[in-house]
N, C-alpha and C positions, 0 to 999 in steps of 0.2 A: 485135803491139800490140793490146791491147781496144780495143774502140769504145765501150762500155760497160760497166755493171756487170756481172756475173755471163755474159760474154761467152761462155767455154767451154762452163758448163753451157747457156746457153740460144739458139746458134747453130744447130745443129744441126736445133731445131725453127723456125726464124725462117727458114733457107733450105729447109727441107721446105714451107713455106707460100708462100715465094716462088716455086720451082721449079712449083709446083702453078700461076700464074699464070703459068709463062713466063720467068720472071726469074731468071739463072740466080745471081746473088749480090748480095750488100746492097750492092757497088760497081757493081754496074749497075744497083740501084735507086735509089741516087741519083744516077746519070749521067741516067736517064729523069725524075728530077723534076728536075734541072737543065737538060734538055734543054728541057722543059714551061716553064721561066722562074719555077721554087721551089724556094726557097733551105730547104728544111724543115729544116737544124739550124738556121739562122739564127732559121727563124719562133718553134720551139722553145726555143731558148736568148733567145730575148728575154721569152716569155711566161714560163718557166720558168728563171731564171736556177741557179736552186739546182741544177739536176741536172749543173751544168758546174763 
């Protein structure tokens, strides 16, 4: 399933920039902002409702 728009084309470069921090994928980077006590789609889809 996407998480987002244009998911296929631009995953690829979105975990080559995470990996470069440590992070080995975009489900352990919101485990660590969850962890932190941030809900960042939440913050997200509330200021930006349109992108959901």
């Amino acid at each position: 399933m996407a998480l987002f728009e244009s998911y296929e084309r631009r995953i690829d470069k979105i975990n080559s920039v995470l990996n470069s921090y440590g992070i080995a994928s975009i489900e352990e980077a919101e485990k660590i902002t969850k962890d932190a006590g941030l809900d960042v789609y939440n913050q997200v889809k509330g200021i930006q409702p349109i992108c959901f």
